[in-house]
N, C-alpha and C positions, 0 to 999 in steps of 0.2 A: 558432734561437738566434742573438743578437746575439753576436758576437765582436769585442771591443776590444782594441787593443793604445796602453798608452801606453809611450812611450821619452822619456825623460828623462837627461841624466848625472848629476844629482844629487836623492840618496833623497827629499831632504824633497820635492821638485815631484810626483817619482811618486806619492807617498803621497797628498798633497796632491788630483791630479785625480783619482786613484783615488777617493778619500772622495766627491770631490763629483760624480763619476760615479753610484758609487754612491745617494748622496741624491735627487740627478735623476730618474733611473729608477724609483727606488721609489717617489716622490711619484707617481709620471706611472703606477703600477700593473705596470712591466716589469719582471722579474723571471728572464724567461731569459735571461741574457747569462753572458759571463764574460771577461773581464778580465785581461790577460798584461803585466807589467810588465818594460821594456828599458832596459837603462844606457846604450846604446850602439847608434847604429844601424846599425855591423857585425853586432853581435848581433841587430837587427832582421832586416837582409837575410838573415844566413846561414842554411844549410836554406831558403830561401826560406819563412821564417815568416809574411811578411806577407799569400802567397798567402791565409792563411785568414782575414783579418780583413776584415770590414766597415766600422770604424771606427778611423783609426788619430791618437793625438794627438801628435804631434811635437815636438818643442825643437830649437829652428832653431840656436842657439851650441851645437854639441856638439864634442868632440874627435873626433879623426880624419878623420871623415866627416858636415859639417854637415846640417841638414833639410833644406835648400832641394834637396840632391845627394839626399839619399836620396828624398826626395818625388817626383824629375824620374825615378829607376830603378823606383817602385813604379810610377807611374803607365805605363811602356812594358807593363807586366805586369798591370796592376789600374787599366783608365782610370775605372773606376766606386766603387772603392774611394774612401768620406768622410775628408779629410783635416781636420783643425784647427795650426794650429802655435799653439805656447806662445814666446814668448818675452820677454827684460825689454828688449828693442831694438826701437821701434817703426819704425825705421830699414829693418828688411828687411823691411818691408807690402809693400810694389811688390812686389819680389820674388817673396815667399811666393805671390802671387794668383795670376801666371803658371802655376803649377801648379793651379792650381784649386782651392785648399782653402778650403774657406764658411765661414773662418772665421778669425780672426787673433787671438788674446787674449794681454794683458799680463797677467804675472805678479804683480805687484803686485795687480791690481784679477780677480784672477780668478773672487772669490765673486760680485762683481755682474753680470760676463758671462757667467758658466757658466748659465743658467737659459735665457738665450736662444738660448746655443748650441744646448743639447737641442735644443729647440723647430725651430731651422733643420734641424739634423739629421736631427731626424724628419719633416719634411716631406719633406727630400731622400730620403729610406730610402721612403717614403709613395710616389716619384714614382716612382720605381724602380722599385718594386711592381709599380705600375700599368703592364697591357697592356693592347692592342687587336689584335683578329684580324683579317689580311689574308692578303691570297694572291699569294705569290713566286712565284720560281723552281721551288722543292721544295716549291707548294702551300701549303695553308693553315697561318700560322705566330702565335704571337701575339708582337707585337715591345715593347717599354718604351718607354713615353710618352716617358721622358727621351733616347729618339735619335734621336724626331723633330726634324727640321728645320722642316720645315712641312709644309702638307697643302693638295694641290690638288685641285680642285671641275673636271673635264671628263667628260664625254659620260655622266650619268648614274652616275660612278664617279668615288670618293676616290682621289687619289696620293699616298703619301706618300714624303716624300723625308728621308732618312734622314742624322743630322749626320755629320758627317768622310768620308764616304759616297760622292762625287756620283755616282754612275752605280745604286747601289743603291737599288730603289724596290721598292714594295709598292701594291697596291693592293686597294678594298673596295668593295662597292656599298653605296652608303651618301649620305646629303645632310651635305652642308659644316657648315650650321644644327643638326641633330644632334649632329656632332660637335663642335662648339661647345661644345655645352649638358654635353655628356659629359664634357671636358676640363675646366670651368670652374675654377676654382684650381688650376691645373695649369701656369700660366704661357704659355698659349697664344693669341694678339691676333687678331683677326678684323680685317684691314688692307683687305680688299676682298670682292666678293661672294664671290670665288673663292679666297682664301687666307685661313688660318687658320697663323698664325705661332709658333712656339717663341723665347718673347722672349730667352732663352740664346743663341741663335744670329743676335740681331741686333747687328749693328757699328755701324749709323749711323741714322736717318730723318734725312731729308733731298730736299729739292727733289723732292715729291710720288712718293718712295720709299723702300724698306725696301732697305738694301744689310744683304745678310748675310753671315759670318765667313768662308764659302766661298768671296765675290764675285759672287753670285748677286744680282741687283735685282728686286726685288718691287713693281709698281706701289702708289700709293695712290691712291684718285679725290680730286679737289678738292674737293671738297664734305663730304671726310669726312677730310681732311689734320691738323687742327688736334687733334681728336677721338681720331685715332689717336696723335697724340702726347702729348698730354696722358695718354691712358691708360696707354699704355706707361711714362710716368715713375711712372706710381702704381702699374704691376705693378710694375714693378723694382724700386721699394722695397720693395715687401712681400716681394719673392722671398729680398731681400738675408741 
C-alpha cells in the first residue's frame, strides 16, 4: 500500500492535491494507497508520522516550521522517502532541490503539473523497487538499484559500489554487458568497457572523465568521449 502524506497550512491547497492525487492514481489503475492530510509540519513531524509514508507533498511557506526545515529532518530519518514541495514562491527552487525532492510545483499552475509529477514519481517508487543479488559481508543480499553508485567489471566479477557508501561494496559473478541490458531505463550509462554508471551520482563529465558526487573519477576512453556525453544529457532529461 502506497502511503501519502500531504501538509499544507491552508485547507483549500490540501483539498486541492488530495483531489488531484486522487484523480492520478485512479486514471493510472492504483487504488491501494491512502492519503493523511497535515496543517502543519509540527504535526507532520510529531509521533514521528512521517516514518510511514512513501510519499510526502510539502508547502514550503508554512508557519512555525518551513518545508525546506522539515524536508532536511525527514530526510536524516527517511533518505528514500519521495518528496514533492508545493509552493506560490518560485524563489525557493534552489533551495527545495538540495533535499532531493523530484519535484517542485506552483500553486497556481498545479492541474497542469500534477500528471507529470505522478509519472516521475512512479518511476522513482518503480527504481526503488528494483533489486539485484550480490554477495557482502553477511552473504547473499539483494540491494536497490537506486544505491548503486556504479558497477565495476574486474577479474570475471561485478563490483558494485554503493552511493553515500564508499567503503561499502557488493559483489556478483556476472558480465558488465548483462548488466547493462538489465538495468536499461534505470538511469545507468555505460562510460567505458568496464563501468556502468548511476547518472544520480554524477557531478561533472569532463576532460575524458566522469567525476562523481563522492569525488571518485571514472575514466572515459576517447574515442567514445563525445558519445558519452551526449547520452548522458538525454538520460538526465528523461530522468528529470
Amino acid at each position: 500500500m502506497l502511503r501519502i502524506a500531504v501538509c499544507d497550512d491552508e485547507k483549500y491547497y490540501r483539498e486541492k492535491i488530495t483531489e488531484l492525487l486522487k484523480e492520478e492514481l485512479e486514471k493510472r489503475e492504483l487504488q491501494d494507497y491512502v492519503i493523511e492530510e497535515y496543517g502543519t509540519g509540527t504535526e507532520l513531524l510529531s509521533e514521528n508520522h512521517f516514518l510511514v509514508h512513501d510519499i510526502i507533498f510539502l508547502d514550503i511557506n508554512m508557519p512555525e516550521v518551513n518545508g525546506i526545515e522539515i524536508a532536511e529532518q525527514i530526510r536524516k530519518k527517511r533518505p528514500r522517502v519521495v518528496l514533492v514541495f508545493i509552493t506560490a514562491y518560485v524563489d525557493y527552487a534552489l533551495e527545495g532541490y538540495k533535499t532531493e525532492a523530484i519535484r517542485f510545483l506552483l500553486k497556481d499552475i498545479l492541474e497542469q503539473s500534477f500528471p507529470e509529477c505522478i509519472e516521475a514519481i512512479i518511476r522513482k517508487l518503480s527504481l526503488q523497487a528494483f533489486k539485484v543479488k550480490c554477495n557482502g559481508k553477511e552473504g547473499e543480499q539483494e540491494i536497490p538499484v537506486d544505491r548503486i553508485c556504479y558497477i565495476e567489471s574486474m577479474a570475471h566479477k561485478l563490483l558494485f559500489h554503493m552511493a553515500g557508501v564508499e567503503a561499502q561494496q557488493y559483489s556478483a559473478y556476472d558480465k558488465l554487458d548483462h548488466m547493462e541490458e538489465m538495468l536499461a531505463g534505470y538511469g545507468f550509462l555505460r562510460i567505458h568497457k568496464s563501468y556502468l554508471v548511476n547518472i544520480k551520482c554524477v557531478e561533472e563529465i569532463a576532460r575524458y572523465a566522469v567525476r562523481l558526487k563522492n569525488g571518485r573519477q571514472l575514466p572515459i576512453p576517447r574515442g567514445k568521449y563525445q558519445q558519452v556525453r551526449v547520452r548522458y544529457y538525454e538520460m538526465a532529461g528523461d530522468m528529470l
